[in-house]
RODREN-631745 format. One record per residue (C-alpha): x, y, z; residue in three letters; residue number from 1. Coordinates in steps of 0.05 Angstrom, whole numbers. Each point is the difference from the previous one (the first is absolute). Layout:
RODREN-631745
X / Y / Z / ALA / NUM
...
end
This chain:
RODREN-631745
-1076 / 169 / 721 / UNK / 1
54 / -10 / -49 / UNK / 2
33 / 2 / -91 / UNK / 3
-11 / 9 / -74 / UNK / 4
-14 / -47 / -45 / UNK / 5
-43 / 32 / -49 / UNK / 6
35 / 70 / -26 / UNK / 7
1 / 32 / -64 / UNK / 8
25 / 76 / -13 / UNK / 9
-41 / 59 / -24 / UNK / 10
-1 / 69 / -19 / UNK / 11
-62 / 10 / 41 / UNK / 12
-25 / -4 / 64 / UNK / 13
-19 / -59 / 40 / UNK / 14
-78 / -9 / 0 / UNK / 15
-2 / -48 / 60 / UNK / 16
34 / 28 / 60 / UNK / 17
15 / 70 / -28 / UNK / 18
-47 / 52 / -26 / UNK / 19
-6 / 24 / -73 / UNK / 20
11 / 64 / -33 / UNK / 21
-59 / 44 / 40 / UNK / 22
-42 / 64 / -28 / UNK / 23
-8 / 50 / 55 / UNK / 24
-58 / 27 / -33 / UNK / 25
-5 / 64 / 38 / UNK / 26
63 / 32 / -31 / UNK / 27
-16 / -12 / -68 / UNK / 28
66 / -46 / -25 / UNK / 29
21 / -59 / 13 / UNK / 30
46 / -19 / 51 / UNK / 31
20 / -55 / 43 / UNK / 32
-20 / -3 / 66 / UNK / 33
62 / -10 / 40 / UNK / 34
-24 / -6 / 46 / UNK / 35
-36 / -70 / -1 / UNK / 36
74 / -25 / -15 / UNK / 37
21 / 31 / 54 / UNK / 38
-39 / -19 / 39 / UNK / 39
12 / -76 / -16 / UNK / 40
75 / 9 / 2 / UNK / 41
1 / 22 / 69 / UNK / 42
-39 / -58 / 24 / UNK / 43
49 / -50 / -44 / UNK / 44
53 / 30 / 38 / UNK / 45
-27 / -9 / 68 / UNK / 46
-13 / -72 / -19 / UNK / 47
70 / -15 / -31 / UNK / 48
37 / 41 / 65 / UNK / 49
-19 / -56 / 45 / UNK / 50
-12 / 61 / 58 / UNK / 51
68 / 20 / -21 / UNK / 52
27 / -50 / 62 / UNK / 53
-23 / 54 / 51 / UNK / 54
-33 / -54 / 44 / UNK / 55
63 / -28 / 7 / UNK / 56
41 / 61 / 14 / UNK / 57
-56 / 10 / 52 / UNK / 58
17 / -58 / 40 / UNK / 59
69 / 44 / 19 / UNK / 60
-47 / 55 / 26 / UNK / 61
-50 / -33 / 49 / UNK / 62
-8 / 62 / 36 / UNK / 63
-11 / 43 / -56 / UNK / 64
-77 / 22 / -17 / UNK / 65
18 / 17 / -73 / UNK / 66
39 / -60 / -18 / UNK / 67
-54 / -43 / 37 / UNK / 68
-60 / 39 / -40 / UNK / 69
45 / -9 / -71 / UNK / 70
13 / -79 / 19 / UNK / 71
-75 / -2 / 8 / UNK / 72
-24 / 36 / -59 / UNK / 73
42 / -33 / -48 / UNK / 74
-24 / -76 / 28 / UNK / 75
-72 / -27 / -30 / UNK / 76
-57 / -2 / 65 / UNK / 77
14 / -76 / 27 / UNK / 78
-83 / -5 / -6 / UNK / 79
-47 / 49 / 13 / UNK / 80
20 / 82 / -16 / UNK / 81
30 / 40 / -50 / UNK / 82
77 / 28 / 0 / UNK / 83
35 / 26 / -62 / UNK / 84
22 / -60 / -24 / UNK / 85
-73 / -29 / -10 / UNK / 86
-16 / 52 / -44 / UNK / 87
51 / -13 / -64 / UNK / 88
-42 / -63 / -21 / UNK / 89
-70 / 40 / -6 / UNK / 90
32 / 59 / -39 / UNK / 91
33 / -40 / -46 / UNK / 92
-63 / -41 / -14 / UNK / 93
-42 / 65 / 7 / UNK / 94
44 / 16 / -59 / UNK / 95
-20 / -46 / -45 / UNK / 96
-72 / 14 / 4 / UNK / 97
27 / 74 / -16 / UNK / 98
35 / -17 / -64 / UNK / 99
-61 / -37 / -19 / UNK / 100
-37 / 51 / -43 / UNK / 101
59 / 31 / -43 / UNK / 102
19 / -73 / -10 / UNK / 103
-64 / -26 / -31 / UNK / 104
-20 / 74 / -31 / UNK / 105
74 / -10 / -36 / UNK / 106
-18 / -59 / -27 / UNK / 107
-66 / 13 / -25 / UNK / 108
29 / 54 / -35 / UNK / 109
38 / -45 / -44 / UNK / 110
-57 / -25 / -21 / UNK / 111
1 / -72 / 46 / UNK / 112
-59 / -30 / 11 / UNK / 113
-30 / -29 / 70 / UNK / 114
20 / -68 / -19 / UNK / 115
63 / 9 / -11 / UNK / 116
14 / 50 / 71 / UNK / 117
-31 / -50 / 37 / UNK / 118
53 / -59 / -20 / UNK / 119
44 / 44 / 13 / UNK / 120
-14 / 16 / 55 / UNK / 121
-6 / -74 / 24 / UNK / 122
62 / -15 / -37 / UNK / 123
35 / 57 / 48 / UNK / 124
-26 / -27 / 62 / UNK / 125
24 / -59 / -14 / UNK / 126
67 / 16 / -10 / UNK / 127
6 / 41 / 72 / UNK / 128
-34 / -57 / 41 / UNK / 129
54 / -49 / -37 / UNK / 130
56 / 49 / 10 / UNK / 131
-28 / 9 / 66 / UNK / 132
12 / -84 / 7 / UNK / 133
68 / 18 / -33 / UNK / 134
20 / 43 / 52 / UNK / 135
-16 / -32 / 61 / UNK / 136
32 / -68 / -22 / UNK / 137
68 / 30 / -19 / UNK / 138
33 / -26 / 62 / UNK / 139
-34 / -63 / 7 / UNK / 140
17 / -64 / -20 / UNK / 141
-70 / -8 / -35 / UNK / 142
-57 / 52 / -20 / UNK / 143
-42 / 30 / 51 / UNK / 144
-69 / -3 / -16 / UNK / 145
-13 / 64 / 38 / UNK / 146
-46 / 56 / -18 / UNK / 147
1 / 60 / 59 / UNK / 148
53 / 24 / -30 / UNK / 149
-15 / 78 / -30 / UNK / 150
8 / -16 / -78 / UNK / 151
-42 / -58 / 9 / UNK / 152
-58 / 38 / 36 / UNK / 153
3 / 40 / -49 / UNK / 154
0 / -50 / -55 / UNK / 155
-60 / -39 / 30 / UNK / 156
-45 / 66 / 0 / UNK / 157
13 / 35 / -60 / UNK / 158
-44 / -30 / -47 / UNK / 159
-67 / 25 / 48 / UNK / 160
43 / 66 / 4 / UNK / 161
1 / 11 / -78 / UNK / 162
-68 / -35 / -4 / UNK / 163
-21 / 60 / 45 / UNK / 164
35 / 51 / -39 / UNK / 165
-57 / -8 / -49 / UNK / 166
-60 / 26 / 49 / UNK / 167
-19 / 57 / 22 / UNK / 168
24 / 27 / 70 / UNK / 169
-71 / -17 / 49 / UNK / 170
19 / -74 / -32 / UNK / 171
69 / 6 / 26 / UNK / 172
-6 / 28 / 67 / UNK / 173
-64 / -62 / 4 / UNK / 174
42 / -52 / -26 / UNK / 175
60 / 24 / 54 / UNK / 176
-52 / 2 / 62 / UNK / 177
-34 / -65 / -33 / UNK / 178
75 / -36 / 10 / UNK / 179
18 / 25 / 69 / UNK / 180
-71 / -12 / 23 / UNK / 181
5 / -76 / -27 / UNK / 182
74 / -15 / 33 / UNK / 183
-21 / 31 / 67 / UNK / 184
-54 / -45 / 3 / UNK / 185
33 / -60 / -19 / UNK / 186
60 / 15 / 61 / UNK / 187
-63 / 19 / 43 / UNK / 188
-43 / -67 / -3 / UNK / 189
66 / -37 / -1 / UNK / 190
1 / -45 / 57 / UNK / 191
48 / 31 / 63 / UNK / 192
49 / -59 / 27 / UNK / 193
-22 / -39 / 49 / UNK / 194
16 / 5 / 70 / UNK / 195
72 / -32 / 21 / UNK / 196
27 / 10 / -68 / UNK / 197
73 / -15 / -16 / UNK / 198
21 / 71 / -36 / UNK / 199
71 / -27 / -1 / UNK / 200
-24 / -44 / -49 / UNK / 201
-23 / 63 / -46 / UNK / 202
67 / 30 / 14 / UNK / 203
-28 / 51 / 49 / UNK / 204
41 / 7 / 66 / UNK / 205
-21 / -9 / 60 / UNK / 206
13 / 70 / 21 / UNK / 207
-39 / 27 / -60 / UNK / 208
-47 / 58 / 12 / UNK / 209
-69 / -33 / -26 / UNK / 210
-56 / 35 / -23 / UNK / 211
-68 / 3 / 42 / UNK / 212
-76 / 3 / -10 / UNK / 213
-16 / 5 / -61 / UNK / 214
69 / 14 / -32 / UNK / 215
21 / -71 / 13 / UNK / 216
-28 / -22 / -70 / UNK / 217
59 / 40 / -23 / UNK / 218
54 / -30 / 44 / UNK / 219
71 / -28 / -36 / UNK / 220
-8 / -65 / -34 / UNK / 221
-65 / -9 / 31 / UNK / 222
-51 / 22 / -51 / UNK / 223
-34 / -5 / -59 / UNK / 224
57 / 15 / -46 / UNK / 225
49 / -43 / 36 / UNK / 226
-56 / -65 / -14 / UNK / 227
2 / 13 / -70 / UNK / 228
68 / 0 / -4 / UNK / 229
7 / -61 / 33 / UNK / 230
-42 / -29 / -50 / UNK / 231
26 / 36 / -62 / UNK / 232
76 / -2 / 12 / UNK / 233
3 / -73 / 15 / UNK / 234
-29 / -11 / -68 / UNK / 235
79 / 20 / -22 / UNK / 236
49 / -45 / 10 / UNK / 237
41 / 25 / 63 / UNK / 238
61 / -36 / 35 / UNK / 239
-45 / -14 / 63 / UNK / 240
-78 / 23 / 0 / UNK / 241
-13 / 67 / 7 / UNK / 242
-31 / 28 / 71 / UNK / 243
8 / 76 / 2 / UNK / 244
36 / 62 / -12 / UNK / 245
52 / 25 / 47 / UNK / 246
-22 / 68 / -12 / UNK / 247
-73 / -12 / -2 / UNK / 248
-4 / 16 / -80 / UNK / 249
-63 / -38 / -42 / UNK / 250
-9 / -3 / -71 / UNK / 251
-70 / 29 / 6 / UNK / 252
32 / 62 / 24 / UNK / 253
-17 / 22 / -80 / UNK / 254
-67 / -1 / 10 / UNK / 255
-2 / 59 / 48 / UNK / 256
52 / 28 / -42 / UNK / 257
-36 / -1 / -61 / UNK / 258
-44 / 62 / 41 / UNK / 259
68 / 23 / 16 / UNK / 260
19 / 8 / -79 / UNK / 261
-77 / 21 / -16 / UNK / 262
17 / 66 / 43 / UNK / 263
54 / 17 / -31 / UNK / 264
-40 / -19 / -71 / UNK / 265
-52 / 53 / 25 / UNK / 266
53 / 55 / 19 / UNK / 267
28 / -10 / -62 / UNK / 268
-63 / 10 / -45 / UNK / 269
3 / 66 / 42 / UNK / 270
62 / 16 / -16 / UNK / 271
-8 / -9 / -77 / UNK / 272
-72 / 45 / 8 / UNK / 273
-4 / 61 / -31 / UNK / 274
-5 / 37 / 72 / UNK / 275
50 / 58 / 31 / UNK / 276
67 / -35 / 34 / UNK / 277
-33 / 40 / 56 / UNK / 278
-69 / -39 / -9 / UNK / 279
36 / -68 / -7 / UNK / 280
46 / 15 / 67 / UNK / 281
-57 / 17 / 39 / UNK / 282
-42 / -73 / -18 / UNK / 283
73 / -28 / 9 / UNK / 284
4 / 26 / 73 / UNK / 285
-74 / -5 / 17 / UNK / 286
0 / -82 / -26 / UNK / 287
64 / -2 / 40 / UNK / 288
-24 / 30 / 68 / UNK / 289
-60 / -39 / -9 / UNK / 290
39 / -71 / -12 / UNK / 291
35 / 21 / 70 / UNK / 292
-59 / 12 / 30 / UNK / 293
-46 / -61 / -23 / UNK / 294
70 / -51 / 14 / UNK / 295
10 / 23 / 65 / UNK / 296
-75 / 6 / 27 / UNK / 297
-21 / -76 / -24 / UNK / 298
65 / -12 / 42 / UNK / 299
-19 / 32 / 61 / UNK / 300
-69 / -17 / -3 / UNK / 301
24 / -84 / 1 / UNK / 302
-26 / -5 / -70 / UNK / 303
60 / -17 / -27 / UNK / 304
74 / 9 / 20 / UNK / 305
61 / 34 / -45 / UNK / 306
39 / -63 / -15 / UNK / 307
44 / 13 / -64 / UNK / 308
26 / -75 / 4 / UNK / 309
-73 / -22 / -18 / UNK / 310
-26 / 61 / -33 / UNK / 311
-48 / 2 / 40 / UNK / 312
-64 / 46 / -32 / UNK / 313
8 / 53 / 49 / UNK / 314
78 / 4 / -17 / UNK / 315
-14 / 3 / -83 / UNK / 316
-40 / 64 / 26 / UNK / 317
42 / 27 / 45 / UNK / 318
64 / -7 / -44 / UNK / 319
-40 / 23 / -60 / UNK / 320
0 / 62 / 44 / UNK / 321
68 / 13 / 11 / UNK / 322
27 / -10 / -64 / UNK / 323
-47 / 42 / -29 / UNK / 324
17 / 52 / 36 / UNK / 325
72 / -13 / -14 / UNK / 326
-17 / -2 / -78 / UNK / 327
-34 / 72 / 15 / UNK / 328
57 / 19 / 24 / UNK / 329
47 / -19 / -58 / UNK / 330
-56 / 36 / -46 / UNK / 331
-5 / 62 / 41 / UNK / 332
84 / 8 / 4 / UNK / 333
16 / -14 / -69 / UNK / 334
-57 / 12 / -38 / UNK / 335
-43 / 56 / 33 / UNK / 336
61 / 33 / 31 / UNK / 337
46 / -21 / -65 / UNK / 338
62 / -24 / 48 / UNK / 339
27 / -51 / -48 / UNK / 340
74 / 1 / 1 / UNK / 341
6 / -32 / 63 / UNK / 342
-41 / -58 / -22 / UNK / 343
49 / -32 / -55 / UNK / 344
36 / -55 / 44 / UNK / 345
-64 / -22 / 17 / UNK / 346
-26 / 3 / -67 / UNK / 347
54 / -47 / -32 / UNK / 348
-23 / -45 / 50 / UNK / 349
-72 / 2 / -9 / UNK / 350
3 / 1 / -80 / UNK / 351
43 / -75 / 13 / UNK / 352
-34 / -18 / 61 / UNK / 353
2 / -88 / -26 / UNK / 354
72 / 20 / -8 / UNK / 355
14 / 14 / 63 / UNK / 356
-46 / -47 / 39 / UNK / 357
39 / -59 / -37 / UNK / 358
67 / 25 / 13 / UNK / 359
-19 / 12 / 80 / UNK / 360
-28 / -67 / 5 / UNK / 361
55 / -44 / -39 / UNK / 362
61 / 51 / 1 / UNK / 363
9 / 26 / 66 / UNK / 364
66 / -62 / 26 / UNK / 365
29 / 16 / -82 / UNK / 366
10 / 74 / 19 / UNK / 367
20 / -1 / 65 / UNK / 368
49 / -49 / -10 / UNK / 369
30 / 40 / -56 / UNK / 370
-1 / 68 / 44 / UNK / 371
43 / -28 / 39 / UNK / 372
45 / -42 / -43 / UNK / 373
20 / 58 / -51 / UNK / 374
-4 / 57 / 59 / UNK / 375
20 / -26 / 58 / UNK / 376
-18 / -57 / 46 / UNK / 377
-13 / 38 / 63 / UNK / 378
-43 / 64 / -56 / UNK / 379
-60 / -15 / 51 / UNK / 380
35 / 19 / 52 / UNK / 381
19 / 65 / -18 / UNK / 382
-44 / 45 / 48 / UNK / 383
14 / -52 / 54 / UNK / 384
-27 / -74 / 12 / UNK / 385
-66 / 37 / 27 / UNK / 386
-17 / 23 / -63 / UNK / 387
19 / -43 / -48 / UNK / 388
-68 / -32 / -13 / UNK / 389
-26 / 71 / -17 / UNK / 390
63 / 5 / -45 / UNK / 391
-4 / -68 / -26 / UNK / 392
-75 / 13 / -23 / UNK / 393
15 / 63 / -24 / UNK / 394
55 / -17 / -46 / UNK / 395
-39 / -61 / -28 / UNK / 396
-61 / 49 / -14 / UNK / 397
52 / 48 / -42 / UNK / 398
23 / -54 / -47 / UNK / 399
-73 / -25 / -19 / UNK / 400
-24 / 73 / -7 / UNK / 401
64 / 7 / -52 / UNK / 402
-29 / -48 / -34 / UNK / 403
-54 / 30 / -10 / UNK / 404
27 / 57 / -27 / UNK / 405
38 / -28 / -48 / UNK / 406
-61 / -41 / -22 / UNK / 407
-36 / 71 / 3 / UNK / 408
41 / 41 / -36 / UNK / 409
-1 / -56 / -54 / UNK / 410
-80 / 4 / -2 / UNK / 411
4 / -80 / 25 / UNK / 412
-66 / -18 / 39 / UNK / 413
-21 / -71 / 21 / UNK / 414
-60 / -14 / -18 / UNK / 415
-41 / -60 / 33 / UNK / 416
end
């Protein structure tokens, strides 16, 4: 994940990764729903604190159960479970489904025909998978021709997503069971390793907790997805031939996420109904506790395990779950309950949200280094040497989200 390339300023909202101006048809005027940006800033910010360096500062506290239970939470799952951390990536695709229909119904307003959304809409995923490739290479001494990365996920499934945008819902939720139906077959009938193999040579340890049964066909670099990328990223020239991920990522992680996006393309249609708030947060919670529910049962009955790292189908449900509850949430505080003041910080962040992804992934040494040149040397150390990666992450956090003020205040929004 990493930088900008393609920017341009506007006096209106971002149509890709933020959502338009919203009706909320049920109280007769228009109004923005706040909420959605929110919503999105908040997860921006958990992605951009880097766990805020508590795992670290939790290395001073073995004994401690909180610090242990923060240092875990704020780490991804090394394969198979959820934890905090997993969920950022599904909510800020879910997102994007979500921002769907105001997007195209926007458009269509101004009179633009299919033709013309669609290359747009190809044109704009694109750009993210590129500035995906961007972002990734910007400390390498040549481009990385790698795709896992969240921009590029994104990128690669868009076009079915706004394809989809165009059908009814039974289409969506078929075309969403179609896709994880299709990639848990293709993980299931791929072959398992044979007997004696060298999982060093896949970059698995030794001492690496392997799945059994049936869940094997979703071990790390062992699988279907990790084949095709063996075949598909040595097509790019690399300094030495590709082999496998060190975290287990696959480009054909987009496929699952494609259902991923198609949720949040069916909760937003919801949202943009003409229902109650009350009617839309009770299909909100009800499609949430039902994701949860689905997810974890195809997990425990060996169907399927809950592998984020490979999107695994039964994690795109499960996921789906969680952050649609979370969206409920956001909808139900702000909207239902009409608690909006508190929401601003994170709505700077979530009306700029390309903004601030770009300046985590490129600016992050620039600032720090400057902190401590024009405050002081030791400014991290302040609370103590404990602390000073909370402080450190903190402080770096602060000058991005002044940036996006200023950018706010001046009506700036990048649009991709």
């Amino acid at each position: 994940m990493m930088h900008d390339n393609h920017r341009g300023e506007s006096r209106k909202t971002p149509e890709l990764l933020s959502a338009p101006a919203v009706e909320l048809a049920d109280r007769g005027k228009s109004e923005r729903l706040v909420s959605l940006d929110a919503y999105r800033g908040v997860i921006l910010l958990l992605m951009a604190s880097s766990g805020l360096g508590l795992a670290q500062v939790a290395r001073q506290f073995p004994d401690s159960s909180l610090w242990q239970f923060l240092a875990h939470q704020t780490d991804h799952a090394p394969w198979a479970g959820m934890r905090l951390w997993d969920i950022i990536q599904p909510a800020f695709m879910f997102m994007v489904g979500v921002a769907l229909p105001w997007s195209v119904a926007k458009r269509r307003t101004r009179g633009q025909s299919f033709g013309r959304l669609f290359g747009h809409a190809l044109w704009r995923a694109l750009i993210l998978v590129l500035l995906a490739v961007f972002l990734t290479s910007a400390w390498s001494k040549q481009t990385v021709w790698s795709f896992s990365n969240v921009l590029a996920q994104i990128g690669l499934g868009y076009p079915v997503l706004f394809l989809l945008a165009f059908t009814r819902p039974r289409t969506q939720w078929l075309a969403a069971c179609a896709i994880l139906f299709a990639y848990w077959l293709a993980f299931a009938l791929h072959p398992l390793p044979p007997a004696g193999f060298n999982w060093q040579s896949v970059g698995v340890p030794a001492d690496w907790p392997h799945l059994t049964g049936f869940a094997a066909h979703w071990d790390k670099n062992f699988n279907f997805a990790a084949t095709v990328d063996q075949w598909l990223l040595n097509l790019f020239p690399y300094e030495k031939p590709y082999v496998f991920n060190a975290g287990g990522y696959q480009t054909l992680n987009f496929v699952p996420s494609i259902a991923t996006m198609i949720f949040g393309l069916l909760a937003g249609e919801w949202l943009r109904s003409d229902q109650s708030i009350t009617g839309k947060l009770k299909y909100l919670v009800l499609f949430g506790v039902a994701g949860i529910v689905v997810g974890q049962a195809s997990a425990w009955a060996g169907l399927c395990p809950i592998v984020k790292r490979i999107w695994t189908p039964s994690w795109a449900i499960y996921s789906a779950g969680w952050v649609t509850l979370l969206l409920a949430g956001f909808v139900a505080i702000i909207e239902w309950a009409g608690w909006k003041r508190w929401a601003f910080p994170f709505v700077v962040v979530g009306l700029n949200p390309i903004t601030l992804y770009c300046m985590w992934q490129l600016m992050n040494p620039f600032v720090r280094d400057n902190l401590k040149r024009h405050l002081h040397p030791q400014v991290f150390e302040s609370l103590g040497t404990t602390y000073a990666p909370v402080l450190e992450r903190v402080l770096v956090l602060l000058v991005f989200w002044l940036v996006l003020l200023w950018m706010y205040r001046r009506k700036i929004f990048v649009r991709v």
